[in-house]
mmCIF file as Biopython writes it, N, C-alpha, C and O atoms, coordinates in Angstrom:
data_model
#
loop_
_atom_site.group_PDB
_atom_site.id
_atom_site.type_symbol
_atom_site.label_atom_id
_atom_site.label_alt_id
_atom_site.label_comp_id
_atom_site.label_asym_id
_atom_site.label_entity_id
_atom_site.label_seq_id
_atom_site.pdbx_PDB_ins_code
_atom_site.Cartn_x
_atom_site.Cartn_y
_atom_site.Cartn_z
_atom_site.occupancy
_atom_site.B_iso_or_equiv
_atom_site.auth_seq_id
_atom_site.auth_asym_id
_atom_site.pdbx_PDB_model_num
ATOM 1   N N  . UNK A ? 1  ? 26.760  28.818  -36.427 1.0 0.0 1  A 1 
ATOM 2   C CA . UNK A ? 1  ? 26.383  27.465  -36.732 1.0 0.0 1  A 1 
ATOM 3   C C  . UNK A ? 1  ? 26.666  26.543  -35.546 1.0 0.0 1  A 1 
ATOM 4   O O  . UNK A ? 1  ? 25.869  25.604  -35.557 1.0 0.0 1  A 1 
ATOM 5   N N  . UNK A ? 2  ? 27.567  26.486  -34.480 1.0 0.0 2  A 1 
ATOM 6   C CA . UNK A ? 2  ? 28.286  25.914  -33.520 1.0 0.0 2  A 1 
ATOM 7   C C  . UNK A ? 2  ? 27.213  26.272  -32.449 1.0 0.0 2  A 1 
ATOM 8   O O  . UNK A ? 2  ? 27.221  25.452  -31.531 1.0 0.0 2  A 1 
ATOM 9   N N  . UNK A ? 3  ? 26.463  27.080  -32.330 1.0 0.0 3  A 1 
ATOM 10  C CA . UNK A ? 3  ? 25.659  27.656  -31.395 1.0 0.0 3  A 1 
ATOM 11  C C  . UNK A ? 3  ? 24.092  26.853  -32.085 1.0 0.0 3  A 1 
ATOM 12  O O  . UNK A ? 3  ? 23.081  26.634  -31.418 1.0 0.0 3  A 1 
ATOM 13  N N  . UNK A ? 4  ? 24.175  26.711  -32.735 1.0 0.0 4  A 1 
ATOM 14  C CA . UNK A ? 4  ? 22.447  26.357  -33.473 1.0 0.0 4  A 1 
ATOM 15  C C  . UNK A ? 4  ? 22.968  24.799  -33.182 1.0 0.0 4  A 1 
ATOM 16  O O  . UNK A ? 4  ? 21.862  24.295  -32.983 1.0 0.0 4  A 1 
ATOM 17  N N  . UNK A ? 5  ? 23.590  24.074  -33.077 1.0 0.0 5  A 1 
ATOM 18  C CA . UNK A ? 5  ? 24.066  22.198  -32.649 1.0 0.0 5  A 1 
ATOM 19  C C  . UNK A ? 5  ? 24.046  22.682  -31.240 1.0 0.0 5  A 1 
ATOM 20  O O  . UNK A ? 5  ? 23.185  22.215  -30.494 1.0 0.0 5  A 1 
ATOM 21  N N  . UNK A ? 6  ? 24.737  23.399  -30.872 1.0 0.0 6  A 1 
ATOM 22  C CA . UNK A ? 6  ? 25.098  22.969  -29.349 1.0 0.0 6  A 1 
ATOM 23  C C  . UNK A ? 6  ? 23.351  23.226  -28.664 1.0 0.0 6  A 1 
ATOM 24  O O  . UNK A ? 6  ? 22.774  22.486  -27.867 1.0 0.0 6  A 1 
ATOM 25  N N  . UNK A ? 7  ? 22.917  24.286  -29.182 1.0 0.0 7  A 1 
ATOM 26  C CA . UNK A ? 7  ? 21.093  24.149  -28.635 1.0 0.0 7  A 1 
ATOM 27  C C  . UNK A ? 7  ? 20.375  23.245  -28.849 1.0 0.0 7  A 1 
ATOM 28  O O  . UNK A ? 7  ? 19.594  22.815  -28.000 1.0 0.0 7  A 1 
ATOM 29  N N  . UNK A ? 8  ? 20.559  22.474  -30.753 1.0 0.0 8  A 1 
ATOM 30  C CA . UNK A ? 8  ? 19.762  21.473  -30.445 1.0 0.0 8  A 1 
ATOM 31  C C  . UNK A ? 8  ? 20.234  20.175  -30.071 1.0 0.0 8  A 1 
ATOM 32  O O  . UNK A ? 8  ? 19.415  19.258  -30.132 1.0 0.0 8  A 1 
ATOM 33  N N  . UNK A ? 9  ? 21.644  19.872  -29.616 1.0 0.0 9  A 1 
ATOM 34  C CA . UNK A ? 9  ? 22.030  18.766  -29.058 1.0 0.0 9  A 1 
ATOM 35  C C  . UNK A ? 9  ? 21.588  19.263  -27.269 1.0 0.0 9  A 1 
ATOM 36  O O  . UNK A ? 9  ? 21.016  18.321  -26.722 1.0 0.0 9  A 1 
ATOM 37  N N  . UNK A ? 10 ? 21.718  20.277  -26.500 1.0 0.0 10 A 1 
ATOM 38  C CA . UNK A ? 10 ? 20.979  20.176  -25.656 1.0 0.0 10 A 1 
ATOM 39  C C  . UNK A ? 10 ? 19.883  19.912  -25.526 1.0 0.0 10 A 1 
ATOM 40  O O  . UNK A ? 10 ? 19.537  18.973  -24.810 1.0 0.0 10 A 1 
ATOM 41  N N  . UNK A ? 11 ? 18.731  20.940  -26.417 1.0 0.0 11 A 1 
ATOM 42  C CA . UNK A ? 11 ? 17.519  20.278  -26.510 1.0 0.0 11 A 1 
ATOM 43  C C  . UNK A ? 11 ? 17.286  18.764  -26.595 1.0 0.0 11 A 1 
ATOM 44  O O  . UNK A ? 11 ? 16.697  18.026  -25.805 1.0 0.0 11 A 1 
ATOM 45  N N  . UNK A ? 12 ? 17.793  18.539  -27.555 1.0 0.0 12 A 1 
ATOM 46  C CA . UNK A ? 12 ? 17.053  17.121  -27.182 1.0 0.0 12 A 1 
ATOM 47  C C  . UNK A ? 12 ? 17.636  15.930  -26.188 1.0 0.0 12 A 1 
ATOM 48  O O  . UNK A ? 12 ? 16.938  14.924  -26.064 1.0 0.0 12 A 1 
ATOM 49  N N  . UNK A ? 13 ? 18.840  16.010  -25.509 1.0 0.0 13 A 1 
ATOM 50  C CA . UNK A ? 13 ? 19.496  15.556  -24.195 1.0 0.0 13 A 1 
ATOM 51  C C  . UNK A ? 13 ? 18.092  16.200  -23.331 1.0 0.0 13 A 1 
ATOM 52  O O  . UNK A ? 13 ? 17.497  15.331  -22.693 1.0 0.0 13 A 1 
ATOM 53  N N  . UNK A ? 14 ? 17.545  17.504  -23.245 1.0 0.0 14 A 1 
ATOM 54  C CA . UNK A ? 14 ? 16.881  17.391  -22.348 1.0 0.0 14 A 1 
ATOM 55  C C  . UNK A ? 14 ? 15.022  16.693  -22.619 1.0 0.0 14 A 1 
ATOM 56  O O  . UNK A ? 14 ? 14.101  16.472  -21.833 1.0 0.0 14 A 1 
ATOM 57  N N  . UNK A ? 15 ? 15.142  16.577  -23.792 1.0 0.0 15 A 1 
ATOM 58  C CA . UNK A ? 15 ? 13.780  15.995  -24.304 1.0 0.0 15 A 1 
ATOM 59  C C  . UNK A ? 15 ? 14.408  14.266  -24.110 1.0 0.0 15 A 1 
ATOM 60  O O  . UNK A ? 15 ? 13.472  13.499  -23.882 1.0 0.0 15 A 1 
ATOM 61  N N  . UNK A ? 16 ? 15.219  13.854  -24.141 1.0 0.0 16 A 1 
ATOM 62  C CA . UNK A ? 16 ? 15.752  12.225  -23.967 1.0 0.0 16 A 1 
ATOM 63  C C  . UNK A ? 16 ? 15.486  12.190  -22.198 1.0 0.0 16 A 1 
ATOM 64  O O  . UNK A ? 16 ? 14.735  11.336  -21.727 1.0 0.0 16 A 1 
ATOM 65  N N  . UNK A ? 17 ? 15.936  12.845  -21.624 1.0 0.0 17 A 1 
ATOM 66  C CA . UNK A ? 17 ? 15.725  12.825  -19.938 1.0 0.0 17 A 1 
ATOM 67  C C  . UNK A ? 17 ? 14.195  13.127  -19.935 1.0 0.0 17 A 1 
ATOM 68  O O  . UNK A ? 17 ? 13.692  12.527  -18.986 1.0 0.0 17 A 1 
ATOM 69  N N  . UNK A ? 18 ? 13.381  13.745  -20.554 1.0 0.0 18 A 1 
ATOM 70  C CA . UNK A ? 18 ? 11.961  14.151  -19.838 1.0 0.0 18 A 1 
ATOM 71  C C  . UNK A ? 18 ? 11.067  12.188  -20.116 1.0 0.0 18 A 1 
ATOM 72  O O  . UNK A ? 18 ? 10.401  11.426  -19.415 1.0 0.0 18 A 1 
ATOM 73  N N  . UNK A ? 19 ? 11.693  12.181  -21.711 1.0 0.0 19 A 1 
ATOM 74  C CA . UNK A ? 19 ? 11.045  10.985  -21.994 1.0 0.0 19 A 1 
ATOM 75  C C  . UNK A ? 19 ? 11.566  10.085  -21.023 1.0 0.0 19 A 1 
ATOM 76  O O  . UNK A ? 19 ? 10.669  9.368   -20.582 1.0 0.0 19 A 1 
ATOM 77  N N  . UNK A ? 20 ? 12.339  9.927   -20.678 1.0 0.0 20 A 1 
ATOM 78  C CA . UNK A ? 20 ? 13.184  8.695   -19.376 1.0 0.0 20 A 1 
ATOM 79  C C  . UNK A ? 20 ? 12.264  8.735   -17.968 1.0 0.0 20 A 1 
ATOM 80  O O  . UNK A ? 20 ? 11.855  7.727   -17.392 1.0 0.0 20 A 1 
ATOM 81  N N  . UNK A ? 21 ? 12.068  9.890   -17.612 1.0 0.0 21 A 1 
ATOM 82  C CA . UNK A ? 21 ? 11.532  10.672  -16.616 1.0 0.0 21 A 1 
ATOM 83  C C  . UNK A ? 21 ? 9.915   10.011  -16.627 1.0 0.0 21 A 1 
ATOM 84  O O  . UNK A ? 21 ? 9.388   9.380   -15.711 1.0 0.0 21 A 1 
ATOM 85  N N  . UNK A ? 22 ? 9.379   10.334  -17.830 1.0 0.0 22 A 1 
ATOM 86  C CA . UNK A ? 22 ? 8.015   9.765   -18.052 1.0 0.0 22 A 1 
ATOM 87  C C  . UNK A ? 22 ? 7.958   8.596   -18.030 1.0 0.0 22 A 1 
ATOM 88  O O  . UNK A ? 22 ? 7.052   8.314   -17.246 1.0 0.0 22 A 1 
ATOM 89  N N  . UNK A ? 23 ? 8.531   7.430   -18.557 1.0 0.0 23 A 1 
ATOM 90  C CA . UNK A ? 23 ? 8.700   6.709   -18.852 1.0 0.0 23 A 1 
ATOM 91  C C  . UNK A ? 23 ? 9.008   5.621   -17.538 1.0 0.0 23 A 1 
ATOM 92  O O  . UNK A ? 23 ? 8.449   4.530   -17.426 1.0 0.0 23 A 1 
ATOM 93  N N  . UNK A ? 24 ? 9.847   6.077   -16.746 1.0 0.0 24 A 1 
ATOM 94  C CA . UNK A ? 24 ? 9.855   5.817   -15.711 1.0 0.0 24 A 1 
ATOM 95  C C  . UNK A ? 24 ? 8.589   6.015   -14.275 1.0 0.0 24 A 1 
ATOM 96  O O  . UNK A ? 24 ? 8.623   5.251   -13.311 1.0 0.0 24 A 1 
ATOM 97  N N  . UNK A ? 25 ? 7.846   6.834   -14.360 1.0 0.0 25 A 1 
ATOM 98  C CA . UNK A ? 25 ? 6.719   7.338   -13.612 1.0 0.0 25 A 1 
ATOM 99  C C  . UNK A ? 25 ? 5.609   5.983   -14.439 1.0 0.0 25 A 1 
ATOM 100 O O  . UNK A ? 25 ? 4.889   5.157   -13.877 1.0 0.0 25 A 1 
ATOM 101 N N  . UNK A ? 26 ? 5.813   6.168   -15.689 1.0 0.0 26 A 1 
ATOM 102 C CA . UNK A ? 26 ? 4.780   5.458   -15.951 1.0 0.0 26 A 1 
ATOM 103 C C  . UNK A ? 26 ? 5.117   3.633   -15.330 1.0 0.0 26 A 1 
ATOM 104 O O  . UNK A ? 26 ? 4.089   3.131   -14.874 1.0 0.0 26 A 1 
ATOM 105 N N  . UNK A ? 27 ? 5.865   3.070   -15.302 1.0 0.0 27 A 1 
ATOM 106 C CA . UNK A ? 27 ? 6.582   1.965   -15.061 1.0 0.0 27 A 1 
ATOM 107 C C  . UNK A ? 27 ? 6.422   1.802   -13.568 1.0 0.0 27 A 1 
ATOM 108 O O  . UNK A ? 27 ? 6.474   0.650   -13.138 1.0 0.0 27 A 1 
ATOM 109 N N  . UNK A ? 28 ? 6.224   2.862   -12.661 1.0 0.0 28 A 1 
ATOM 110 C CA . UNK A ? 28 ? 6.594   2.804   -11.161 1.0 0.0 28 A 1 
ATOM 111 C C  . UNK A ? 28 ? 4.479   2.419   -11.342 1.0 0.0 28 A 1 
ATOM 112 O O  . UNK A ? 28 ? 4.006   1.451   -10.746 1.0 0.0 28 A 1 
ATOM 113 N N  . UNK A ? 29 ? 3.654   3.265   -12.131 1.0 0.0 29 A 1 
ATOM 114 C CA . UNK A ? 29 ? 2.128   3.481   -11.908 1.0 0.0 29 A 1 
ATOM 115 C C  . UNK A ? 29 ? 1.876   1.775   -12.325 1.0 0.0 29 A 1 
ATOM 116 O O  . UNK A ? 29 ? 1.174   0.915   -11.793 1.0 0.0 29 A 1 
ATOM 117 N N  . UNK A ? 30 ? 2.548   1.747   -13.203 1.0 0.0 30 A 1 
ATOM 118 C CA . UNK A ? 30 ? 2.104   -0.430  -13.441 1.0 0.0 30 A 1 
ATOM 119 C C  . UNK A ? 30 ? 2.491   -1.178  -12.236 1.0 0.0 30 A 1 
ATOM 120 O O  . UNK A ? 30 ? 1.663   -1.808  -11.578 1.0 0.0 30 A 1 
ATOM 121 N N  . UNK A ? 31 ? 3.854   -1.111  -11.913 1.0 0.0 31 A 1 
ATOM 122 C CA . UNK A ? 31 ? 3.787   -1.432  -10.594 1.0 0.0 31 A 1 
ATOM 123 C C  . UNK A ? 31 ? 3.216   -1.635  -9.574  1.0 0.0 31 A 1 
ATOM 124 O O  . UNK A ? 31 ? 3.092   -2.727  -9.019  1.0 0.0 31 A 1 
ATOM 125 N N  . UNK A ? 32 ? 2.593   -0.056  -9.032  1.0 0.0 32 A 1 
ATOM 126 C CA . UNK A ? 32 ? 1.824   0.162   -7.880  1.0 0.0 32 A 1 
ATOM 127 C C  . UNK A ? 32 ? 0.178   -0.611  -8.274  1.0 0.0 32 A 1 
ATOM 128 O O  . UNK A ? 32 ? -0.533  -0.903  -7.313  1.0 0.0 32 A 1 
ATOM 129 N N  . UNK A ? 33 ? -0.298  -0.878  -9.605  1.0 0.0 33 A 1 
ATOM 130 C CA . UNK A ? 33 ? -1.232  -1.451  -10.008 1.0 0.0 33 A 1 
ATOM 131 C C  . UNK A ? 33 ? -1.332  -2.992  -9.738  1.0 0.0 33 A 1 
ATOM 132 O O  . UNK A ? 33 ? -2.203  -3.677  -9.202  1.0 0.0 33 A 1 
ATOM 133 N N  . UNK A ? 34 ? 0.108   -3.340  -10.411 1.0 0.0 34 A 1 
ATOM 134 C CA . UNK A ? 34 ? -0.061  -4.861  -9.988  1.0 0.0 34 A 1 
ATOM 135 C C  . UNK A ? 34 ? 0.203   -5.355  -8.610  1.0 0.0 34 A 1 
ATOM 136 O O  . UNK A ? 34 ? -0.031  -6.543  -8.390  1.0 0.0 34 A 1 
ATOM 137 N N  . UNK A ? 35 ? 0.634   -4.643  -7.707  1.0 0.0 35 A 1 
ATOM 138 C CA . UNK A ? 35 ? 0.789   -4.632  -6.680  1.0 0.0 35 A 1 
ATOM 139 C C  . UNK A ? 35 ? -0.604  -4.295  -5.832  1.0 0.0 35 A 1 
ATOM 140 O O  . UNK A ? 35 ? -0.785  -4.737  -4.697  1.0 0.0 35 A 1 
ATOM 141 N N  . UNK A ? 36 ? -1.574  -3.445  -6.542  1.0 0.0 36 A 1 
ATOM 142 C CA . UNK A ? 36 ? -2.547  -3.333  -5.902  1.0 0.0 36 A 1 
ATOM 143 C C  . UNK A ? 36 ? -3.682  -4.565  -6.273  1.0 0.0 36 A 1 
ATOM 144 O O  . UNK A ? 36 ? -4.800  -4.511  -5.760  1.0 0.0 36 A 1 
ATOM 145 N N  . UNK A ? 37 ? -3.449  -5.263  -6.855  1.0 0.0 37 A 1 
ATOM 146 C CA . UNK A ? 37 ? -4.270  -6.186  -7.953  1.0 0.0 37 A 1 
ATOM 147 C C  . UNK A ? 37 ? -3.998  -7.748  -6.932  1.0 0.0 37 A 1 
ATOM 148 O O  . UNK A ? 37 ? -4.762  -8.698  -6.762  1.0 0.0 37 A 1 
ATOM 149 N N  . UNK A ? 38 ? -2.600  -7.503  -6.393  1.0 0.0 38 A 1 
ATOM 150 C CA . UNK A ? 38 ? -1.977  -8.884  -5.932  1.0 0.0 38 A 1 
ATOM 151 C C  . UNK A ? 38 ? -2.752  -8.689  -4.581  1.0 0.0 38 A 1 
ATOM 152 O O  . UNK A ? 38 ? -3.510  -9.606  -4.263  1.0 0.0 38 A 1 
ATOM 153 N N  . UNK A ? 39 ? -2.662  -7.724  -3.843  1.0 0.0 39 A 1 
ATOM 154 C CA . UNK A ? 39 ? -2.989  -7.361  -2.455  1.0 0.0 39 A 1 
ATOM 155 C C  . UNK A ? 39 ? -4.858  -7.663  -2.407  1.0 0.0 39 A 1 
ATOM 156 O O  . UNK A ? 39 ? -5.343  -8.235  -1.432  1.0 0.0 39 A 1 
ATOM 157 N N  . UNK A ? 40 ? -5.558  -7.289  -3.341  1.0 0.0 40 A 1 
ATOM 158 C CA . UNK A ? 40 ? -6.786  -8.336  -3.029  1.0 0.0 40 A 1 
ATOM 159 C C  . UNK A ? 40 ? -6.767  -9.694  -3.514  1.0 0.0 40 A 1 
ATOM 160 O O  . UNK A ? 40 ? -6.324  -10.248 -4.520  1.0 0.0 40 A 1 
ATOM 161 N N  . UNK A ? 41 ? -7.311  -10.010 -2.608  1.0 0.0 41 A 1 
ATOM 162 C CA . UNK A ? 41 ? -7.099  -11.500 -2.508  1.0 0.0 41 A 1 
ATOM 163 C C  . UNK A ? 41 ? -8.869  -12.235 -2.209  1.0 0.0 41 A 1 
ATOM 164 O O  . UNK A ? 41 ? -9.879  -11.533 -2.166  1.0 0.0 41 A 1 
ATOM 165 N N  . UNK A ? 42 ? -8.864  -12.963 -2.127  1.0 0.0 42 A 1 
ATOM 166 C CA . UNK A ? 42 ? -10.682 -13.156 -1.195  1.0 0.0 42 A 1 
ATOM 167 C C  . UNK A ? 42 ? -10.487 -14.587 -0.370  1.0 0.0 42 A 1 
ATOM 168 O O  . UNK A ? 42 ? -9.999  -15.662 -0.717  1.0 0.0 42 A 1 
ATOM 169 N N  . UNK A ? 43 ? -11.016 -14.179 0.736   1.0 0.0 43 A 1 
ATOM 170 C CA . UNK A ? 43 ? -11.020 -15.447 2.024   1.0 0.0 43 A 1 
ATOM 171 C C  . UNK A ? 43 ? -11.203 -16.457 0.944   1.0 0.0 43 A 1 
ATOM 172 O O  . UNK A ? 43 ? -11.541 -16.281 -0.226  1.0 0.0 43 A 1 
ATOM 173 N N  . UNK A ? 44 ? -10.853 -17.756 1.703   1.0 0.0 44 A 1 
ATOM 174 C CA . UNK A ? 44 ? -10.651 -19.104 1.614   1.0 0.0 44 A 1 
ATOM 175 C C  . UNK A ? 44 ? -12.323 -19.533 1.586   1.0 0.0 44 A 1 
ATOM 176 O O  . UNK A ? 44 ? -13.200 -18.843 2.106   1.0 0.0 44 A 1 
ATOM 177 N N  . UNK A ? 45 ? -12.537 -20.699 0.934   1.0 0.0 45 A 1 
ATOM 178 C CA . UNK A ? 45 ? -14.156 -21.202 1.379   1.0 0.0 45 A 1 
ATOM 179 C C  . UNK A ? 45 ? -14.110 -21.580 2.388   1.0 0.0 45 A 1 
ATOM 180 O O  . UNK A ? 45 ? -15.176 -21.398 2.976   1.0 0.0 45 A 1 
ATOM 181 N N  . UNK A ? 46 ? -13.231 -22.150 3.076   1.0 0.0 46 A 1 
ATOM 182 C CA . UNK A ? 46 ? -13.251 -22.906 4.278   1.0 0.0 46 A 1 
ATOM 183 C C  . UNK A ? 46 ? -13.892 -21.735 5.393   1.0 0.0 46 A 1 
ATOM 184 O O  . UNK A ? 46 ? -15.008 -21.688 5.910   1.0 0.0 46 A 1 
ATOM 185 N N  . UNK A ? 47 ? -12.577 -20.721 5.549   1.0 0.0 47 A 1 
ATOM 186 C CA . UNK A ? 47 ? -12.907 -19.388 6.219   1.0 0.0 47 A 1 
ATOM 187 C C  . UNK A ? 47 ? -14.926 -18.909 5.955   1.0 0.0 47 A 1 
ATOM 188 O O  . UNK A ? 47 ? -15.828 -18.693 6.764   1.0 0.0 47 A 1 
ATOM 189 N N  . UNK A ? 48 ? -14.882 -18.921 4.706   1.0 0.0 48 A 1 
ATOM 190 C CA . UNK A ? 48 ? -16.465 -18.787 4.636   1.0 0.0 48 A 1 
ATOM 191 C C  . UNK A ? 48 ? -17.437 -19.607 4.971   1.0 0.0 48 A 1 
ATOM 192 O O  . UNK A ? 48 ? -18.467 -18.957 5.148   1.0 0.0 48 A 1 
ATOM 193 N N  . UNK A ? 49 ? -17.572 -20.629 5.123   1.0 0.0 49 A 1 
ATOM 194 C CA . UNK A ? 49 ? -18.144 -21.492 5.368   1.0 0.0 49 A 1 
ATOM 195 C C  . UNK A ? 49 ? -18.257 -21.430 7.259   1.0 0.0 49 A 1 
ATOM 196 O O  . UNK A ? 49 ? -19.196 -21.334 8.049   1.0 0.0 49 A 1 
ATOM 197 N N  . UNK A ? 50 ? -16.799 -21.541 7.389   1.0 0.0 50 A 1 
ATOM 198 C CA . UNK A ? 50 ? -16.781 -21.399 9.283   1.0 0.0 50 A 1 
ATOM 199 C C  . UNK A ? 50 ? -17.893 -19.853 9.648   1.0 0.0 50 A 1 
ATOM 200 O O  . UNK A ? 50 ? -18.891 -19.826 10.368  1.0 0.0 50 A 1 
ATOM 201 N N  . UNK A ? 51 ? -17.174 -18.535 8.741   1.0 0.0 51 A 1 
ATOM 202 C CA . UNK A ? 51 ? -18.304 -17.986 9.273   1.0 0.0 51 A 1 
ATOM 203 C C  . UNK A ? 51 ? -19.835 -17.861 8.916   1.0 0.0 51 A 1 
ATOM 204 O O  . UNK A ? 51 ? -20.417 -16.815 9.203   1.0 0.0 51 A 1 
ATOM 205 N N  . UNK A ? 52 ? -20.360 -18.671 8.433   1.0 0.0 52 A 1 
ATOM 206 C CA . UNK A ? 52 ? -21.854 -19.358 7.621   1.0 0.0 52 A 1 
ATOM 207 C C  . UNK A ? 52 ? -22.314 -20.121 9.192   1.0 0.0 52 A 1 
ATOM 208 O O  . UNK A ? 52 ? -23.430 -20.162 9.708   1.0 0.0 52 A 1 
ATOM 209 N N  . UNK A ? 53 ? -21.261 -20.572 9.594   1.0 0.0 53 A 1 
ATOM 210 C CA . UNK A ? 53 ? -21.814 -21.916 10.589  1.0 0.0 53 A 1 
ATOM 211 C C  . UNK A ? 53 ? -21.596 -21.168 11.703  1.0 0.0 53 A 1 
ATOM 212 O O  . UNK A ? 53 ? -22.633 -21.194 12.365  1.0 0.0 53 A 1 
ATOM 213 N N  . UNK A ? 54 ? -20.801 -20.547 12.211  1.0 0.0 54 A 1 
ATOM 214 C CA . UNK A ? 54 ? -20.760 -19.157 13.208  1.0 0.0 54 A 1 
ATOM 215 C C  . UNK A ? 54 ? -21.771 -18.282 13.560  1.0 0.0 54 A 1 
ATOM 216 O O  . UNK A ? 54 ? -22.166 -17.947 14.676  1.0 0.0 54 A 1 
ATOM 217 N N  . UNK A ? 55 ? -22.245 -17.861 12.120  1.0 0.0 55 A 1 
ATOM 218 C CA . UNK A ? 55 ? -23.145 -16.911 12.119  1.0 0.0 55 A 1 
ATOM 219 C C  . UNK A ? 55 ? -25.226 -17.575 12.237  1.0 0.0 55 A 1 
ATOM 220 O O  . UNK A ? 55 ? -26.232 -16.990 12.638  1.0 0.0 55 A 1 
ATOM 221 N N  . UNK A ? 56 ? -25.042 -18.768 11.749  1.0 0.0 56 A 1 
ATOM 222 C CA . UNK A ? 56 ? -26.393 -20.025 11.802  1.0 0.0 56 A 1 
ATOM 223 C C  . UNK A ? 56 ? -26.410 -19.742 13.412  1.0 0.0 56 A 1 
ATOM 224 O O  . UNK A ? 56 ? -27.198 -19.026 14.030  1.0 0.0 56 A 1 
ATOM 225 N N  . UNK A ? 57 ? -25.354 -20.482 13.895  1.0 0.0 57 A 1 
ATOM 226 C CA . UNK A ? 57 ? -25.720 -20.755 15.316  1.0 0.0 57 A 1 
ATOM 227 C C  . UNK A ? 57 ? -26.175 -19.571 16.021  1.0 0.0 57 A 1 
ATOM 228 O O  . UNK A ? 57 ? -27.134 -19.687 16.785  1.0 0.0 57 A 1 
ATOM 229 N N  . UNK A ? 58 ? -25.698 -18.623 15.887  1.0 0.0 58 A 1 
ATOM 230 C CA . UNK A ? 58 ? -25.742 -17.103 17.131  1.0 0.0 58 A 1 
ATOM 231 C C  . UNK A ? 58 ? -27.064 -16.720 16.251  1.0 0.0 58 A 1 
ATOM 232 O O  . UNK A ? 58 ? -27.725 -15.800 16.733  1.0 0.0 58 A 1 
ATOM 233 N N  . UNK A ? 59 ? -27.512 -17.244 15.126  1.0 0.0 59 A 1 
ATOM 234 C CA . UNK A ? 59 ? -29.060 -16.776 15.026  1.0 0.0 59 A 1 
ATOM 235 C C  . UNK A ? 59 ? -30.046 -17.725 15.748  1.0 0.0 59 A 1 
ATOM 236 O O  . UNK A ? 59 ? -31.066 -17.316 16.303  1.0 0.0 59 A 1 
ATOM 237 N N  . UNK A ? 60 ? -29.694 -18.935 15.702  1.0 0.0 60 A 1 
ATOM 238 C CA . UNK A ? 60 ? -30.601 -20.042 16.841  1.0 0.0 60 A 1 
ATOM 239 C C  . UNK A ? 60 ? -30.181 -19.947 17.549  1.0 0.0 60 A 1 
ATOM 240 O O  . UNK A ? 60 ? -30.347 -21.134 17.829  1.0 0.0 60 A 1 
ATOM 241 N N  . UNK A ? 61 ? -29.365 -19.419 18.758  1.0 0.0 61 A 1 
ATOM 242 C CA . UNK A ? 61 ? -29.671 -19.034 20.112  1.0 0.0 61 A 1 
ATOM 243 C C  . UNK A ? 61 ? -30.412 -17.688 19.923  1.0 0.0 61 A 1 
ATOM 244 O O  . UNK A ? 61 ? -31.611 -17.639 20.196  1.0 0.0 61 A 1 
ATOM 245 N N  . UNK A ? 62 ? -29.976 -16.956 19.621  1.0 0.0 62 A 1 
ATOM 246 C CA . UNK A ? 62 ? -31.091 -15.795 19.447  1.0 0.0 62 A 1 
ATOM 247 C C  . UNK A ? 62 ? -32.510 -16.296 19.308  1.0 0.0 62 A 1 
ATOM 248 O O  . UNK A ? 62 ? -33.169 -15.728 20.180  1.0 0.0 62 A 1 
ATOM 249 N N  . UNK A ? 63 ? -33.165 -16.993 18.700  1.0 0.0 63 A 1 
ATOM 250 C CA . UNK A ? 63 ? -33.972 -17.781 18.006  1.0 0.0 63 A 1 
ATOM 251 C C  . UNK A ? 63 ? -34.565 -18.447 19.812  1.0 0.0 63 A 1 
ATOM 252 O O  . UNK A ? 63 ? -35.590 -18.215 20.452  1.0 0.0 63 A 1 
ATOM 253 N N  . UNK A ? 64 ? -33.534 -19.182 20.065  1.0 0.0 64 A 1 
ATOM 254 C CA . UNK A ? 64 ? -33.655 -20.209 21.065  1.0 0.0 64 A 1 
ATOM 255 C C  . UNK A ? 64 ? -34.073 -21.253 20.566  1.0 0.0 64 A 1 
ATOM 256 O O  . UNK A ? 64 ? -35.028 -21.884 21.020  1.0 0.0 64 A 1 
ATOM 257 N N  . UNK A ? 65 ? -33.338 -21.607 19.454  1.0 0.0 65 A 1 
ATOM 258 C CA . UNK A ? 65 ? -33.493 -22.953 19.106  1.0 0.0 65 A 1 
ATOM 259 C C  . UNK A ? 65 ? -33.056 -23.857 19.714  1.0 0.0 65 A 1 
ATOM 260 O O  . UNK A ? 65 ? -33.208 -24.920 19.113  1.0 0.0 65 A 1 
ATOM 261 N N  . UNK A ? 66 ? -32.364 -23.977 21.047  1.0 0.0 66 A 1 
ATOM 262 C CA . UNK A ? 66 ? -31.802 -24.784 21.582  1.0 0.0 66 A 1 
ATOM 263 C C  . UNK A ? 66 ? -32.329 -24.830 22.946  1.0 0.0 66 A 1 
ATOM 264 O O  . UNK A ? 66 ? -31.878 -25.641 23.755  1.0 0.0 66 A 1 
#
């Protein structure tokens, strides 16, 4: 009887660590998500706009609008 507890008090010490284990992996994968979520970002309008007016001009010299 001492042998049938001591297996299933190991067993499930090692089923409490697998769930910890998972549990933890899963927690690190949200992480690396919101972290990947924060890291795009999208240029500024300003930034867009400069290259709108960047990109106009080097087509009228090409052009030779000037």
């Amino acid at each position: 009887m001492a042998d049938k507890k001591k297996m299933a008090a190991a067993l499930a010490a090692v089923n409490a660590y697998m769930l910890q284990e998972e549990e933890a992996a899963y927690q690190a994968q949200l992480a690396a998500q919101a972290a990947a979520k924060a890291a795009v970002t999208l240029p500024s309008l300003w930034a867009l706009a400069g290259r709108q007016d960047i990109m106009m001009y080097r087509r009228m010299v090409q052009l030779k609008a000037f």
